[in-house]
matplotlib code that plots the C-alpha trace (Angstrom):
import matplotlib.pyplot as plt

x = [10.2, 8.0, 4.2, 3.3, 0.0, -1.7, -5.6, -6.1, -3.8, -2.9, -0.2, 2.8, 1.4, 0.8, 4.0, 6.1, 3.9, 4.7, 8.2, 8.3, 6.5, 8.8, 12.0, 10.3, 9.9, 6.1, 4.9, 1.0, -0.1, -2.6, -5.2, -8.4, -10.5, -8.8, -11.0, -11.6, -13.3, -13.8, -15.8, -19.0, -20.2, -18.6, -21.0, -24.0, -22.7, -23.8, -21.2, -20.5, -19.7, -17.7, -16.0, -15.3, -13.9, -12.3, -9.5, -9.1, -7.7, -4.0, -3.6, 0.2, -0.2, -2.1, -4.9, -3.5, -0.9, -3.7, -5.4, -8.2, -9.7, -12.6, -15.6, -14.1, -13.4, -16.9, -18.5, -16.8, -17.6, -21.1, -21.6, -19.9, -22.4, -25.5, -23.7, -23.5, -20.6, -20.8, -19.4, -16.5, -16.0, -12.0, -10.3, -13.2, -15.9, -16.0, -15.8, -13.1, -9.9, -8.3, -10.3, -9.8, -6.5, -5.7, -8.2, -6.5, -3.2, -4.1, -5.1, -2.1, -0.5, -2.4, -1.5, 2.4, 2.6, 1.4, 3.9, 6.7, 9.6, 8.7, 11.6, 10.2, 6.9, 6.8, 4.2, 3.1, 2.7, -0.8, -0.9, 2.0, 2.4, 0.7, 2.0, 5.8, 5.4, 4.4, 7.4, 10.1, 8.9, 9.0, 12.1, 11.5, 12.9, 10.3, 10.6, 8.6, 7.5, 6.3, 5.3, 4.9, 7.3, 7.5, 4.3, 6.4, 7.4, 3.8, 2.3, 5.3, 4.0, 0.5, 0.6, 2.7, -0.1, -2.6, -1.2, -0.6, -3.8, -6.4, -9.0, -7.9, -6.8, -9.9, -9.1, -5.6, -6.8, -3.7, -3.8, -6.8, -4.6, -4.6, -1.2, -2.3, -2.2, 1.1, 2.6, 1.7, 3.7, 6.7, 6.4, 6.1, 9.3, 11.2, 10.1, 11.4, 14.6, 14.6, 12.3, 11.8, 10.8, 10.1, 11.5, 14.9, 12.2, 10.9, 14.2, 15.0, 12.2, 13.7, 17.1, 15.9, 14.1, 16.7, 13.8, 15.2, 19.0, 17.7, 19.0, 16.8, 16.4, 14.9, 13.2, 11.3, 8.2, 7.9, 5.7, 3.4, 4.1, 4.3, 2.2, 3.4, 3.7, 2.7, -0.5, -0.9, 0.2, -2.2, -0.1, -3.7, -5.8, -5.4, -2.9, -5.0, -4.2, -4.8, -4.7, -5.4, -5.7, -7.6, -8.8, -7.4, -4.4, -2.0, -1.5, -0.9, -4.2, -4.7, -1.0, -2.3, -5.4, -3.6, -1.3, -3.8, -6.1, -2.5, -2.8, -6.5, -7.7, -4.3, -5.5, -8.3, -7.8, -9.9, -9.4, -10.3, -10.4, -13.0, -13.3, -10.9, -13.7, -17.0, -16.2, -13.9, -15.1, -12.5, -12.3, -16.2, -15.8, -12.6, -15.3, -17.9, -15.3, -13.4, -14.0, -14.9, -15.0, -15.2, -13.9, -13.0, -12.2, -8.3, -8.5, -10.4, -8.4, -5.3, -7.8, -8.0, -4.2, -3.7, -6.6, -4.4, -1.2, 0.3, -0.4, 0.0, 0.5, 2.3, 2.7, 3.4, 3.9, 3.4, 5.9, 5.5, 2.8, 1.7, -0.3, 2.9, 4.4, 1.0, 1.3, 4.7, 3.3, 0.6, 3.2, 1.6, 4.6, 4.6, 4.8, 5.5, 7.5, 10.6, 7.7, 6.0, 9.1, 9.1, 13.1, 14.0, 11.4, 10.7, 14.1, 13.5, 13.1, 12.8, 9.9, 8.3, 9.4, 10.2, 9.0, 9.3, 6.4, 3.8, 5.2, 2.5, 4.3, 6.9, 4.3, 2.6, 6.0, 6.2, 2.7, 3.8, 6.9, 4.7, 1.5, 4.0, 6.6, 4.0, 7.4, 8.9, 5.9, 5.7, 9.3, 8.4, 5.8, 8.5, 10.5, 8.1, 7.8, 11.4, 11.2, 8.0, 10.3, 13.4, 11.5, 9.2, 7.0, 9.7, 12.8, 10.9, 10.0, 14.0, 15.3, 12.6, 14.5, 17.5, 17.2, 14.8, 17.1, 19.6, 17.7, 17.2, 20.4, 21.3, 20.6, 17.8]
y = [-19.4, -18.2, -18.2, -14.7, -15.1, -12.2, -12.3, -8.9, -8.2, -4.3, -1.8, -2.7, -6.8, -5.1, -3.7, -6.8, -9.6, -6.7, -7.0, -10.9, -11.0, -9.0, -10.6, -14.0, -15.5, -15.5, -19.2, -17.7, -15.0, -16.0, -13.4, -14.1, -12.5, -11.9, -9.9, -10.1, -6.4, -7.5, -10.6, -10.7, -10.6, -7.4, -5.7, -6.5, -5.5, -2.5, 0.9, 0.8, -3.0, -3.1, -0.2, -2.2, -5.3, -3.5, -2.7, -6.6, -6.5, -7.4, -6.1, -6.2, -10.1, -12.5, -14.2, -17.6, -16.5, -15.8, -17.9, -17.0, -18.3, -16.4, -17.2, -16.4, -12.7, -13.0, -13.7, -10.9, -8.2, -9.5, -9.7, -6.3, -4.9, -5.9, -4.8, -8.6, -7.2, -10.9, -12.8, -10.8, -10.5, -10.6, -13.5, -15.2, -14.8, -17.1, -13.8, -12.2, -10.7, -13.6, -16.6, -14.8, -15.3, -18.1, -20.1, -18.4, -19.2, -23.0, -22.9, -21.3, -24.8, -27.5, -25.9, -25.9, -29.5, -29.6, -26.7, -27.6, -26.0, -23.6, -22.6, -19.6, -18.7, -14.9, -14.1, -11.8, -11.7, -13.4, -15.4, -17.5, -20.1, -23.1, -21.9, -22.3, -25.3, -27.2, -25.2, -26.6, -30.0, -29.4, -27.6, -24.8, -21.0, -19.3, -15.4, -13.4, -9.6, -7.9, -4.6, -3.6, -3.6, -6.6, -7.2, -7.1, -3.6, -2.9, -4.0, -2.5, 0.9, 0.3, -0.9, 2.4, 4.2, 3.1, 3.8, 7.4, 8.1, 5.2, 7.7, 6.2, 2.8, 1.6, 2.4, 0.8, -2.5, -4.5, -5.2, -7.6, -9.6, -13.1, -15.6, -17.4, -14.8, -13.5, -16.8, -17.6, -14.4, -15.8, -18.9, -17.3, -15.2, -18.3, -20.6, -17.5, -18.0, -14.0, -11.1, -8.2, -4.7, -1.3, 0.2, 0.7, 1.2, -2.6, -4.0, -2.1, -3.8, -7.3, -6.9, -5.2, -8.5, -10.9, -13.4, -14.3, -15.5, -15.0, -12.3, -8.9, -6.8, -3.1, -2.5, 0.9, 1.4, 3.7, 6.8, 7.4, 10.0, 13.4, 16.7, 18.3, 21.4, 22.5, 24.2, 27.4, 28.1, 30.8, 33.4, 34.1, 32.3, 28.7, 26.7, 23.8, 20.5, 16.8, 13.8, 10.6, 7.2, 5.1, 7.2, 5.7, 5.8, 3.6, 6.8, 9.3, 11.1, 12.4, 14.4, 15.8, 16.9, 18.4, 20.2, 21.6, 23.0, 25.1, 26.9, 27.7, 29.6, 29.7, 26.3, 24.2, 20.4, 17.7, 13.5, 11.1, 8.0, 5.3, 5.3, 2.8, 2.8, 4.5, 4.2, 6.7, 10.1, 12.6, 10.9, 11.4, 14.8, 15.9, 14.5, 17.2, 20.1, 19.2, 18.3, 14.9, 12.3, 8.7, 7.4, 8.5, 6.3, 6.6, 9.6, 11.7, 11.3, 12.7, 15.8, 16.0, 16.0, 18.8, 21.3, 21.1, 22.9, 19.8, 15.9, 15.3, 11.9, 11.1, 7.6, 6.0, 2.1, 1.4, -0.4, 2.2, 4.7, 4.7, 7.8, 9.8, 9.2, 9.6, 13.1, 13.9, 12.9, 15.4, 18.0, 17.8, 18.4, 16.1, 16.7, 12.9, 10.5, 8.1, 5.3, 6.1, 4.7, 7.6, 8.4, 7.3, 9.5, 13.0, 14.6, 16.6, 20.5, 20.0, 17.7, 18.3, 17.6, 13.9, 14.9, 12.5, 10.8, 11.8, 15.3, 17.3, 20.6, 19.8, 19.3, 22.5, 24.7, 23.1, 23.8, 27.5, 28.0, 27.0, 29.2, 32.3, 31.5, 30.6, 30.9, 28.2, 26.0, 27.0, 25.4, 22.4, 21.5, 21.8, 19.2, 17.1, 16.6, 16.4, 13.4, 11.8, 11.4, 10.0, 7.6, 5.8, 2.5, 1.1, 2.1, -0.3, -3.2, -2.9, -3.3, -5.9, -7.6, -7.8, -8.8, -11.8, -12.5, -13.4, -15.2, -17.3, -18.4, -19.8, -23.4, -23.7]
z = [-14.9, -11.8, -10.9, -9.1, -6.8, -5.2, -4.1, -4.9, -7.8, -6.6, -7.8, -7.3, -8.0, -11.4, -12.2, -10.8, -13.5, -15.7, -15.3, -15.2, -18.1, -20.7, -19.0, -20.5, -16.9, -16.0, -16.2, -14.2, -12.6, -10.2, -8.5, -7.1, -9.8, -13.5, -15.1, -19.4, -19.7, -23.3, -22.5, -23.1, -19.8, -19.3, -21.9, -19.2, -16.4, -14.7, -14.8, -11.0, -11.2, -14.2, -12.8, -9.9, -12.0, -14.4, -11.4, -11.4, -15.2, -15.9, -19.2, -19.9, -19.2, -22.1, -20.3, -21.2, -18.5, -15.6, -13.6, -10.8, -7.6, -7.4, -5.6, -2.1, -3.0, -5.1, -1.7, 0.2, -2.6, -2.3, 1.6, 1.7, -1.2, 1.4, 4.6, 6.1, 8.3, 10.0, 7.2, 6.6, 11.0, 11.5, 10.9, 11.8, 9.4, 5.7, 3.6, 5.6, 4.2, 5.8, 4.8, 1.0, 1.3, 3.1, 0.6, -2.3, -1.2, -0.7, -4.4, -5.5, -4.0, -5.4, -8.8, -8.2, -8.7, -12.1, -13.2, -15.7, -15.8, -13.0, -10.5, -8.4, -6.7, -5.9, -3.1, -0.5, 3.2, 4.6, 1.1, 1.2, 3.7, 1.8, -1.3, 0.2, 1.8, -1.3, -3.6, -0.9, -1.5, -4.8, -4.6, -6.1, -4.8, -3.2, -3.2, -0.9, -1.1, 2.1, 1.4, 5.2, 8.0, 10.2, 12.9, 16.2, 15.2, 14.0, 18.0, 19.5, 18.2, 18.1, 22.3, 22.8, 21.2, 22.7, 26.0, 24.6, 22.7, 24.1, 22.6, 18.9, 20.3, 19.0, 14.7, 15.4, 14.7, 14.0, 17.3, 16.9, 15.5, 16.6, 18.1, 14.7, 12.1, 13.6, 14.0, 10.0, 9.1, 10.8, 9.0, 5.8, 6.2, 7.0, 4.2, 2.2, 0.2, -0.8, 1.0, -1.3, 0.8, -0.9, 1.8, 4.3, 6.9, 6.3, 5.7, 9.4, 11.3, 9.9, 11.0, 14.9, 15.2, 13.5, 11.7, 9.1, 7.6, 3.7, 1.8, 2.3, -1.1, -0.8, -4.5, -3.7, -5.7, -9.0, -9.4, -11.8, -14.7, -13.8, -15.1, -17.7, -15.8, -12.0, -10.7, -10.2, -6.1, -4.6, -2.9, -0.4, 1.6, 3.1, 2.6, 1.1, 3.0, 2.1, 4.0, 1.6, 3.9, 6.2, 8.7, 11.9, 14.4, 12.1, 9.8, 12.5, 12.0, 15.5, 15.3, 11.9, 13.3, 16.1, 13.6, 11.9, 14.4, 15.6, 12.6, 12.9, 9.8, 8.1, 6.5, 5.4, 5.8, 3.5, 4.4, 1.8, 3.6, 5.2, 8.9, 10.8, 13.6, 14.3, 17.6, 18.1, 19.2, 18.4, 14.7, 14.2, 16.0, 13.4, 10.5, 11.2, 11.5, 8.6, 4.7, 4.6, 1.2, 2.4, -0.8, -4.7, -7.5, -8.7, -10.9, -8.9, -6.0, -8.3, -9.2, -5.6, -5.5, -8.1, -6.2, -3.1, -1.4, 0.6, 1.6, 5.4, 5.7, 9.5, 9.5, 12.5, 10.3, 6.6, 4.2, 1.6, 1.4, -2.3, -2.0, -1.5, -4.8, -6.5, -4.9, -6.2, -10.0, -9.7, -7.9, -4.4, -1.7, 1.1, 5.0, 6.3, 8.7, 8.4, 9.1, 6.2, 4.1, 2.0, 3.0, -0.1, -2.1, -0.1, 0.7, 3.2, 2.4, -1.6, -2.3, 1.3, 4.6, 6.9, 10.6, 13.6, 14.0, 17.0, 16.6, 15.9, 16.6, 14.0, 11.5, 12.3, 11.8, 8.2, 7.6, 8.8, 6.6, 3.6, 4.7, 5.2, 2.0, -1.0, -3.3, -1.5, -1.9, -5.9, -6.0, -4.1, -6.5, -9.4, -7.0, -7.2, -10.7, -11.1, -8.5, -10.0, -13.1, -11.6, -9.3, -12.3, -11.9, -14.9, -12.6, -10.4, -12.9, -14.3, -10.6, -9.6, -12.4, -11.7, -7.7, -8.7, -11.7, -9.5, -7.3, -10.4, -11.4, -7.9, -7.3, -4.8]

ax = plt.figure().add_subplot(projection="3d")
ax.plot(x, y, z, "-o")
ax.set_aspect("equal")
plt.show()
C-alpha cells in the first residue's frame, strides 16, 4: 500500500492515483485542495470558481481515499485573485508556490505515522523532503517522480542563455533560484529509493551529474484520445502556427519567433501562454505583432489545436512537454527539440520534426517544407493520430504499474 501527495494534483498526478488505485495499492491521495463538485457548496459557488475547483477533482479515487491541506493554496488562489503579487514574491512570500509546497509536504509527514499497513510514499520534486525523511524513519520505500530534468542542467542552459540572449534573461527565471531551494532538490533525490522520469532526456541529466545510486525508471506520459478523423489541411494561405506555453526563454520562444519572421507572410503565428516577464522588450514587442491569448481553459486550447497547421514548441529544458501529446490527439504535427523530451513521442519526419535547440534556421526550413508540400502536412496529421493511439494515458498507468510494483516487493 502507498500514500501519493502532490499540492496541485495535475495530469499525470491524476493518472498515477488512477493507476494505484485499481492495482489495490492506494492507502491516500493527498493534494492540497480535493474538491467534492457534488457538495453542497459547490451548488453556490460562482461558474468561474467552480470551474476553477472543479480541476482539483479526483474522480477515479473515492473521497474516503483523499485527504487535503488546503488553506495555503486557498491563500495563494486568493492573493493571486486581488493581484497581492507580495504574498506570493519567490520563495519568499507566505502564498508562494514554495511556501504551498513546502507546508503541504510537512503535512503529508505528520500523517505518515499514523498509516497502517503503508509501505511506499510516491512524491514529487519541491514536495518531498519532509515527507521522506519521516518514511525512512519509518522505514517505509519512498518513490519519487520528477517530471523535469535535473536543476544543474536546468542553470547550465539557462546561464548559457543568458549570456547568448540577455534580452530574455529576464523570463528565464529558474535562475532565481536560491542555494536553498536547489540544495532541497538534491536532498530529495537522495532520500529516494526509486526516481521515476517521463523522459530519456531527464533520466540523461541524472546520470551527466551522477546524484544519485537508486534505480532511475523512464515511464513516458500517455496522450489523450485521438479524433476520429483529421482536419481538413488548406492547400493556400498560411501555414497556421501554434505555440502553447509560458511565454519566456525556458521554451525557446525567441528562436521560434526568429523562425517565423524568416518566413514572413508564408505563415501566421498565435501564442497561448502568460508572460514569463513584462520586462522583456522583444517578448512585449512579438505580443503586438503576433496573435496573442494569455490563457484558455483545457478544451479550448485543443479547439485551438484542431484550427491550426503545426505546434512550435523549441524547448531549451522541460521533463516532458504535455502540450505536445495533446497536439498529436487532436492531429497537430509538431516542430520541437530533444530537450523537450518528446524523442520518444515525435519521430522525426512523420509526426513532425526534433530540431536542435537554439536553431532557428532549422526550424524555419521545416516550417518551409510544410508551407510548400500541404500533402505532406495532410499525412503528418494522420501520423499523429496513429501515435495519439499507440502512446495512451492507460499505456502510462499499466507501465507506472509495473516499475512501482516492483519497487514493492523488495524489502526496503
Amino acid at each position: 500500500m502507498l500514500l501519493i501527495a502532490h499540492p496541485l494534483g495535475n495530469t499525470f498526478f491524476r493518472a498515477a492515483s488512477r493507476s494505484f488505485h485499481s492495482a489495490g495499492w492506494l492507502k491516500e491521495l493527498d493534494s492540497c485542495i480535493c474538491w467534492d463538485s457534488n457538495s453542497a457548496l459547490a451548488h453556490f459557488l460562482p461558474a468561474s470558481l467552480a470551474a476553477q475547483f472543479d480541476r482539483r477533482t479526483f474522480n477515479d479515487v473515492p473521497l474516503s481515499l483523499q485527504h487535503s491541506h488546503h488553506w495555503r493554496e486557498l491563500g495563494r488562489l486568493l492573493s493571486s485573485s486581488l493581484s497581492l503579487s507580495w504574498l506570493q514574491r519567490h520563495e519568499l512570500g507566505p502564498f508562494s508556490i514554495d511556501a504551498v509546497y513546502r507546508s503541504f509536504d510537512r503535512h503529508v509527514a505528520s500523517r505518515l505515522p499514523n498509516q497502517i499497513g503503508l509501505q511506499a510514499v510516491y512524491a514529487y520534486e519541491d514536495a518531498a523532503l519532509t515527507s521522506f525523511q519521516a518514511a525512512e524513519r519509518l522505514g517505509l520505500r519512498r518513490i519519487y517522480d520528477l517530471p523535469i530534468g535535473y536543476w544543474q542542467a536546468a542553470q547550465r542552459i539557462f546561464q548559457e542563455e543568458s549570456e547568448l540572449q540577455p534580452d530574455w534573461a529576464c523570463t528565464l527565471t529558474g535562475l532565481n533560484d536560491s542555494r536553498a531551494k536547489l540544495e532541497r532538490k538534491d536532498q530529495e533525490l537522495q532520500l529516494a529509493d526509486l526516481v521515476v522520469v517521463p523522459s530519456e532526456f531527464v533520466r540523461n541529466t541524472l546520470q551527466e551529474y551522477m546524484v544519485i545510486s537508486s534505480p532511475i525508471s523512464v515511464v513516458p506520459f500517455g496522450s489523450p484520445p485521438p479524433l476520429s478523423d483529421p482536419l481538413h489541411t488548406s492547400s493556400t494561405g498560411p501555414l497556421r502556427v501554434l505555440y502553447v506555453g509560458s511565454l519566456g526563454q525556458r521554451k525557446g520562444l525567441s528562436y521560434a519567433l526568429d523562425a517565423v519572421h524568416r518566413l514572413g507572410l508564408q505563415v501566421s503565428l498565435t501564442l497561448i501562454g502568460r508572460v514569463a516577464s513584462p520586462e522583456c522588450r522583444p517578448l512585449a514587442a512579438a505580443l503586438r505583432r503576433h496573435r496573442w491569448i494569455e490563457t484558455l481553459p483545457h478544451h479550448l486550447v485543443l479547439e485551438q489545436m484542431r484550427q491550426h497547421d503545426v505546434l512550435l514548441l523549441p524547448s531549451l529544458f522541460e521533463g516532458y512537454a504535455l502540450v505536445i501529446s495533446e497536439a498529436l490527439s487532436q492531429g497537430l504535427p509538431v516542430i520541437t527539440t530533444p530537450n523537450s523530451g518528446a524523442s520518444h513521442t515525435i519521430r522525426n519526419g512523420l509526426e513532425g520534426f526534433i530540431v536542435p535547440i537554439r536553431n532557428s534556421f532549422a526550424i524555419a526550413e521545416c516550417l518551409q517544407q510544410l508551407v510548400d508540400d500541404r500533402s505532406q502536412l495532410f499525412e503528418m496529421r494522420l501520423a499523429c493520430l496513429r501515435r495519439a493511439t499507440e502512446l495512451s494515458w492507460a499505456g502510462y498507468e499499466q507501465e507506472l504499474r509495473s516499475v512501482v510494483g516492483r519497487a514493492l516487493t523488495q524489502a526496503p
